[in-house]
KOLKOLVO-676905 format. One line per 3 residues: their letters; for each residue x, y, z of N, C-alpha, C, O. Coordinates in nm, 4 decimals. Example, Ala and Ser with C-alpha at 12.3 -4.5 7.8 and 13.67 -1.06 7.14 Angstrom:
2
AS	1.3190/-0.5690/0.7800/1.2300/-0.4500/0.7800/1.3200/-0.3300/0.7800/1.4236/-0.3319/0.8465 | 1.2850/-0.2250/0.7080/1.3670/-0.1060/0.7140/1.2900/0.0030/0.7870/1.3409/0.1138/0.8039 $
***
This chain:
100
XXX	-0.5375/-2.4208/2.4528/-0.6288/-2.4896/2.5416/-0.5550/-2.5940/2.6237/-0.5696/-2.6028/2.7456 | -0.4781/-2.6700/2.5550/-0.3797/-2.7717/2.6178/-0.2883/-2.6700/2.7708/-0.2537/-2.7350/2.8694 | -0.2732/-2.5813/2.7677/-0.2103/-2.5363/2.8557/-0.3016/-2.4479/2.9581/-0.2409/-2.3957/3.0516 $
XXX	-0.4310/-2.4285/2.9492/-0.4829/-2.4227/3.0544/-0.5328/-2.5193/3.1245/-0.5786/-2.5046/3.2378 | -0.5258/-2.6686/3.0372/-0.5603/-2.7609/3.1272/-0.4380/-2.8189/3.2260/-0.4560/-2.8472/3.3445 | -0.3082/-2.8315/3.1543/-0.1973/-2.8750/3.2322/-0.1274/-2.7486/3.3203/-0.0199/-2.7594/3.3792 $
XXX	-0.1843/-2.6653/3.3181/-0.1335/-2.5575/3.4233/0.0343/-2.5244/3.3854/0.1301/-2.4993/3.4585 | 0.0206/-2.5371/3.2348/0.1845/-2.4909/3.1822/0.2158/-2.4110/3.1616/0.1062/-2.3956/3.1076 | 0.2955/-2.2660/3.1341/0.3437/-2.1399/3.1068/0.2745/-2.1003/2.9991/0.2456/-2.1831/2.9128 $
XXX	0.2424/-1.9859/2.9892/0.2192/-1.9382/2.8048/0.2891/-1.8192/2.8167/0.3393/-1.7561/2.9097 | 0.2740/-1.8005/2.6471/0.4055/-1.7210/2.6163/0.3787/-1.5735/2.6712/0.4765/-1.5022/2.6487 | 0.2701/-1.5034/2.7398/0.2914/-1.3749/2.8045/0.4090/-1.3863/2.9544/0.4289/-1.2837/3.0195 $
XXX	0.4749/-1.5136/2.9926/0.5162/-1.5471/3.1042/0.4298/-1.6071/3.2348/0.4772/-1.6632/3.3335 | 0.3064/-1.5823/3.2097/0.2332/-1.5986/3.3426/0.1682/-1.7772/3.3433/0.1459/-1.8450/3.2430 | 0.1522/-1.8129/3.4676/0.1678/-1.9618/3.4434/0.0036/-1.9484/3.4858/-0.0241/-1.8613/3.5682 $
XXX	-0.0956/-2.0250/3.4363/-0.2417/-2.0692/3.4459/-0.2079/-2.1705/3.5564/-0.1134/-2.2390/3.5954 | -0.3742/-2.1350/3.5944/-0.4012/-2.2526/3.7297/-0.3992/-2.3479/3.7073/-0.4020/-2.3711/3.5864 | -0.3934/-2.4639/3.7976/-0.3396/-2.5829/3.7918/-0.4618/-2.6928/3.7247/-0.5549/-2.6991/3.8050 $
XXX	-0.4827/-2.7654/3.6220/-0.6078/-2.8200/3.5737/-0.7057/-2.8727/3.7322/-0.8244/-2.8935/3.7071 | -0.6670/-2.8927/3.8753/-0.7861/-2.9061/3.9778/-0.7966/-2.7928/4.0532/-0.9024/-2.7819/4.1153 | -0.7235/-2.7133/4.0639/-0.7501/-2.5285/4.0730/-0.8613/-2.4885/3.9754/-0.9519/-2.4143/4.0133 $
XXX	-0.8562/-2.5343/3.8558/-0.9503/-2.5107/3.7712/-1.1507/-2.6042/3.7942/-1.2598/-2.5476/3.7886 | -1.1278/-2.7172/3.8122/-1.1582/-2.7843/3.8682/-1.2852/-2.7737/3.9712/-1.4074/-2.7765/3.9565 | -1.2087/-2.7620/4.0670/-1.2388/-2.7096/4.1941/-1.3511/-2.5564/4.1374/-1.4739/-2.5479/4.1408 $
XXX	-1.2668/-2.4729/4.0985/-1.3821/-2.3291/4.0982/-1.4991/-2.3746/4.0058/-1.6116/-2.3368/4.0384 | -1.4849/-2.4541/3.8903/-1.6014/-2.4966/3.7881/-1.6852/-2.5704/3.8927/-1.8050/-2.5429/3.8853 | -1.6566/-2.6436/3.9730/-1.7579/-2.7291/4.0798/-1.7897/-2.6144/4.1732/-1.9033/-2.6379/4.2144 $
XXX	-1.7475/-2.5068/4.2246/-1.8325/-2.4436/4.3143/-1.9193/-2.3433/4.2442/-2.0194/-2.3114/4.3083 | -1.9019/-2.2798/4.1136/-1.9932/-2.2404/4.0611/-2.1166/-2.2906/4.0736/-2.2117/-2.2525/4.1418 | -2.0942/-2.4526/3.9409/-2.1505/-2.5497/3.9349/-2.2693/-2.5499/4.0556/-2.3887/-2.5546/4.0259 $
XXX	-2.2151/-2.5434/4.2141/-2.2926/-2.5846/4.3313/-2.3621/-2.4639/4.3431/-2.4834/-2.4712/4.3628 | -2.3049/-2.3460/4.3342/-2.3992/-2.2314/4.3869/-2.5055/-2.2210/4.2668/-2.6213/-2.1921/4.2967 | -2.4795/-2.2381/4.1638/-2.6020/-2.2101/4.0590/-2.7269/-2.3191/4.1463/-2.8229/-2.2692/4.2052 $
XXX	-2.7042/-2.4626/4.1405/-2.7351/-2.5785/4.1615/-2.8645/-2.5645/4.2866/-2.9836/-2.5932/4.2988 | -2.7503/-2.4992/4.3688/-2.7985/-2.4438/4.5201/-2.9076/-2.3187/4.5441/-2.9700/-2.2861/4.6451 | -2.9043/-2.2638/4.4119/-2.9785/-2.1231/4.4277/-3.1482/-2.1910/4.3816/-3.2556/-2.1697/4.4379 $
XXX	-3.1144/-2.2878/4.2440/-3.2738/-2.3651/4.2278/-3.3386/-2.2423/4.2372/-3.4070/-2.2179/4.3367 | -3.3248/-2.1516/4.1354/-3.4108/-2.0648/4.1106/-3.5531/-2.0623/3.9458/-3.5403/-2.0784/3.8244 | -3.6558/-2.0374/4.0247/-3.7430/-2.0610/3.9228/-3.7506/-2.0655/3.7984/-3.6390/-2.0197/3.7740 $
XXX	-3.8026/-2.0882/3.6833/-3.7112/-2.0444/3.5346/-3.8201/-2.0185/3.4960/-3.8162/-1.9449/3.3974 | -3.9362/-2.0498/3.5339/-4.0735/-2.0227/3.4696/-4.1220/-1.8105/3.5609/-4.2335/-1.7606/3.5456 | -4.0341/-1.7550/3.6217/-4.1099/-1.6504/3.6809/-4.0336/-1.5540/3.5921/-3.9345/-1.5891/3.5280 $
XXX	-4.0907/-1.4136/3.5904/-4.0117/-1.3152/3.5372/-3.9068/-1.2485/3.5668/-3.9148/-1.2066/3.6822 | -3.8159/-1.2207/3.5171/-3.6600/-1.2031/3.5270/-3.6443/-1.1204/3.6454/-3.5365/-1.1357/3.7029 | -3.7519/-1.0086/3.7129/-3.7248/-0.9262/3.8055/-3.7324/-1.0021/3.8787/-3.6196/-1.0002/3.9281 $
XXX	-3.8335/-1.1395/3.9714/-3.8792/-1.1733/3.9906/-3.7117/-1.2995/4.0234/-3.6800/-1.3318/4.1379 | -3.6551/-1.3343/3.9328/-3.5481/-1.4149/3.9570/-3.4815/-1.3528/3.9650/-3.4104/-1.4117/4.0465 | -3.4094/-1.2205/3.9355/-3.2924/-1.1694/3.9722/-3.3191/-1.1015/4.1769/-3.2336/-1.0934/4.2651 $
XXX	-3.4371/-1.0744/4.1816/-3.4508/-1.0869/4.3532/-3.4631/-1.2238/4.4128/-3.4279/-1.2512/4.5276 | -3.5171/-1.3105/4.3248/-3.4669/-1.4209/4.4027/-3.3047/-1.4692/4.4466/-3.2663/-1.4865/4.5622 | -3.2156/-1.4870/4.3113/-3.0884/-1.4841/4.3224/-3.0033/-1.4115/4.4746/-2.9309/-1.4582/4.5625 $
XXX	-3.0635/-1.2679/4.4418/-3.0155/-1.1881/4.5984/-3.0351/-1.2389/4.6747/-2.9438/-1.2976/4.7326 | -3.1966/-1.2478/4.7301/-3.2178/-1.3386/4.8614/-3.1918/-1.4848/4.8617/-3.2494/-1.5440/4.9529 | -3.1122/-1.5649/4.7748/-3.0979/-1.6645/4.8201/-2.9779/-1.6497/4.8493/-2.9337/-1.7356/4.9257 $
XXX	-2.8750/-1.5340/4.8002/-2.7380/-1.5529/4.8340/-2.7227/-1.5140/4.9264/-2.6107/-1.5344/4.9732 | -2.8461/-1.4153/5.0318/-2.8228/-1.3537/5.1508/-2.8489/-1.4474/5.2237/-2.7702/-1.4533/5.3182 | -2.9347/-1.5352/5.2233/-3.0092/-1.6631/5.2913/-2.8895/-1.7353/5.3731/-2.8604/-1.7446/5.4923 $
XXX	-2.8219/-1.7925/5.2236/-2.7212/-1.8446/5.2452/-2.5833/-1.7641/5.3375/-2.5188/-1.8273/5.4211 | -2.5606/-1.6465/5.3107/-2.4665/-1.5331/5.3534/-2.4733/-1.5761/5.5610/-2.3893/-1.6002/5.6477 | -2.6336/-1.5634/5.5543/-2.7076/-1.5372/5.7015/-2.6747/-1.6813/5.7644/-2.6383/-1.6898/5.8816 $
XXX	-2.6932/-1.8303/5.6559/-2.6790/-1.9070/5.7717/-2.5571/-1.9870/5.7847/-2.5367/-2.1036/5.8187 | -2.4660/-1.8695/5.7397/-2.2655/-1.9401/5.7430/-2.2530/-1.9729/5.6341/-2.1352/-1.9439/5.6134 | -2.2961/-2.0201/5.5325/-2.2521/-2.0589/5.3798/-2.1678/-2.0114/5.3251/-2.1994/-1.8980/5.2894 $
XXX	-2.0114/-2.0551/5.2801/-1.8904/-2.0262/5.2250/-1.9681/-1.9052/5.1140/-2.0897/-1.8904/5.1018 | -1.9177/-1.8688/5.0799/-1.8562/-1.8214/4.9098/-1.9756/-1.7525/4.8812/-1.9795/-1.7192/4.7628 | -2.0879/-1.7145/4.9552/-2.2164/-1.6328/4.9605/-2.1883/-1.4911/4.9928/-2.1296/-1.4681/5.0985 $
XXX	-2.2288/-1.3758/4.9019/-2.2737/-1.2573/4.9507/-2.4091/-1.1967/4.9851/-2.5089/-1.2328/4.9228 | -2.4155/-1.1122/5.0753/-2.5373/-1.0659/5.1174/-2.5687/-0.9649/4.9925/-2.4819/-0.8825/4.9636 | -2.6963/-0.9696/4.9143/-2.7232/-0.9017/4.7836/-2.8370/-0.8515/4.8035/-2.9248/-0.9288/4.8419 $
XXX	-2.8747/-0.6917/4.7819/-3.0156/-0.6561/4.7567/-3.0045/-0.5321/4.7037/-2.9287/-0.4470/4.7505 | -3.0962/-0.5100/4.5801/-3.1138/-0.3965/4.5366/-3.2350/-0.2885/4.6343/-3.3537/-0.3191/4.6464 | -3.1949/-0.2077/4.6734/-3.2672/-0.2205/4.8025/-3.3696/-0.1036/4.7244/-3.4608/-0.0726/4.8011 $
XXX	-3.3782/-0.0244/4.5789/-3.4915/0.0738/4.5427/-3.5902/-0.0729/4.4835/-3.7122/-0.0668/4.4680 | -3.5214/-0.1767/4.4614/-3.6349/-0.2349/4.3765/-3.6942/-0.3239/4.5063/-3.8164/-0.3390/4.5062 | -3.6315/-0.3737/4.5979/-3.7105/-0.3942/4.7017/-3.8190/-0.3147/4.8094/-3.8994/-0.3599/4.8910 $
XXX	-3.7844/-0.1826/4.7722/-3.8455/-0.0855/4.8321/-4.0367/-0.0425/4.7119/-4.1405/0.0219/4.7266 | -3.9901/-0.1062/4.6374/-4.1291/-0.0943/4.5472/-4.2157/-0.2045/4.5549/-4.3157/-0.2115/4.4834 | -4.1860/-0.2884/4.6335/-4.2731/-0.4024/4.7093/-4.3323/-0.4824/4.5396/-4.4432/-0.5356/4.5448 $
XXX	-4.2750/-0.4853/4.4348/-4.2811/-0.5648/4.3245/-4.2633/-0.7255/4.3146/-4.2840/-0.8201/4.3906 | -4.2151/-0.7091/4.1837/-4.1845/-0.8608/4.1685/-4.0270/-0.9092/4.2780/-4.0215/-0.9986/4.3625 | -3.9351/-0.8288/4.2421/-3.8078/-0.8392/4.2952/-3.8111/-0.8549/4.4476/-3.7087/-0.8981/4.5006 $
XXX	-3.9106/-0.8266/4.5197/-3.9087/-0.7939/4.6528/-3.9616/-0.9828/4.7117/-3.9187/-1.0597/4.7977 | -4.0977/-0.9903/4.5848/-4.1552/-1.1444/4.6219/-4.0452/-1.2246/4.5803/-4.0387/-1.3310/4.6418 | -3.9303/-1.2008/4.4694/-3.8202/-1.3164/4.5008/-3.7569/-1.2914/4.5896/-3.7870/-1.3550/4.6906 $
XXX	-3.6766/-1.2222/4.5991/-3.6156/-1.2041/4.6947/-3.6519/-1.2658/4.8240/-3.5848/-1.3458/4.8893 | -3.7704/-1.2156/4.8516/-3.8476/-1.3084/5.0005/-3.7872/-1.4188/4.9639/-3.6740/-1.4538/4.9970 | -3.8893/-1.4950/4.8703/-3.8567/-1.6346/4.8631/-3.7392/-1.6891/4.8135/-3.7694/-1.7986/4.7662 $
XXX	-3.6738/-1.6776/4.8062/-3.4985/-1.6722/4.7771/-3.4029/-1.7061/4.8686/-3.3060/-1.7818/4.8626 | -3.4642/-1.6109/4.9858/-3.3841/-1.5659/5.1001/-3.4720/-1.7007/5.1942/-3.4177/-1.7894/5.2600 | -3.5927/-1.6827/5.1772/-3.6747/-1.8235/5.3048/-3.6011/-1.9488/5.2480/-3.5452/-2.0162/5.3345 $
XXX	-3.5893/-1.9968/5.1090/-3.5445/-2.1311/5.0484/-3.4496/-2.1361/5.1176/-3.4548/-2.2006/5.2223 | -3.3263/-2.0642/5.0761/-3.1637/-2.0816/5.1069/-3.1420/-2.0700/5.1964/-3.0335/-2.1261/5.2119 | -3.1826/-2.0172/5.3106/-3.1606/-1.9849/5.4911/-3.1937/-2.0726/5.5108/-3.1163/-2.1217/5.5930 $
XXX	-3.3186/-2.1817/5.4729/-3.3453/-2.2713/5.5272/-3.2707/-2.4100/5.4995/-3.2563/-2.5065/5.5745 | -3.2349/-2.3929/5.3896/-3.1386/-2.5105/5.3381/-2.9910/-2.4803/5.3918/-2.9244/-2.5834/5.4008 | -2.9306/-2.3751/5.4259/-2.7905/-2.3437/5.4487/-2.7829/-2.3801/5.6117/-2.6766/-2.4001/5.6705 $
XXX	-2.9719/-2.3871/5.7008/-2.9156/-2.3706/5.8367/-2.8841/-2.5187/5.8547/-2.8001/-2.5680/5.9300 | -3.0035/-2.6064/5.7354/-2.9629/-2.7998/5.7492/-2.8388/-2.8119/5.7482/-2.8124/-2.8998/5.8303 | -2.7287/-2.7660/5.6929/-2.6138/-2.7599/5.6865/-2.5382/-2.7826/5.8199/-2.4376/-2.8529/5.8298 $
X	-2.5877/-2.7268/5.9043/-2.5293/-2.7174/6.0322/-2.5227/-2.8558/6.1291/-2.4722/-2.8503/6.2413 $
***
């Protein structure tokens, strides 16, 4: 553990990232979870289309480190996945365009 924090050699030869290389990616996780503010009280289909449309939201209004995501048979069944997704995609587009 000591040597993935000091970014020192281990014995396969290969040297670990630097402890603010490390850092750094734990904080942008950190932000995109943070940033997505997805419901915890709705049902899992229901948040896993939200997740998509908020990362497309974000994807759509320039937001780093965002992919455009959709399962497009479960959106096509106009379900739960389709109502997150909507709202996923309206939250985060709208928060990614304040950005600007």
């Amino acid at each position: 553990m000591l040597s993935l924090i000091c970014g020192c050699a281990v014995d396969d030869g290969k040297t670990l990232p630097s402890a603010s290389a490390l850092e750094r990616e734990m904080h942008n996780i950190g932000l995109q979870e943070a940033m997505r503010d997805v419901p915890a009280n709705k049902p899992t289909e229901y948040r896993r289309g939200y997740m998509d449309g908020c990362d497309t939201g974000y994807n759509e209004s320039g937001a780093p480190d965002f992919r455009k995501a959709q399962d497009r048979n479960a959106y096509a069944q106009a379900g739960l996945y389709k109502s997150g997704w909507d709202d996923g995609f309206a939250t985060c587009n709208a928060k990614g365009n304040n950005w600007r």
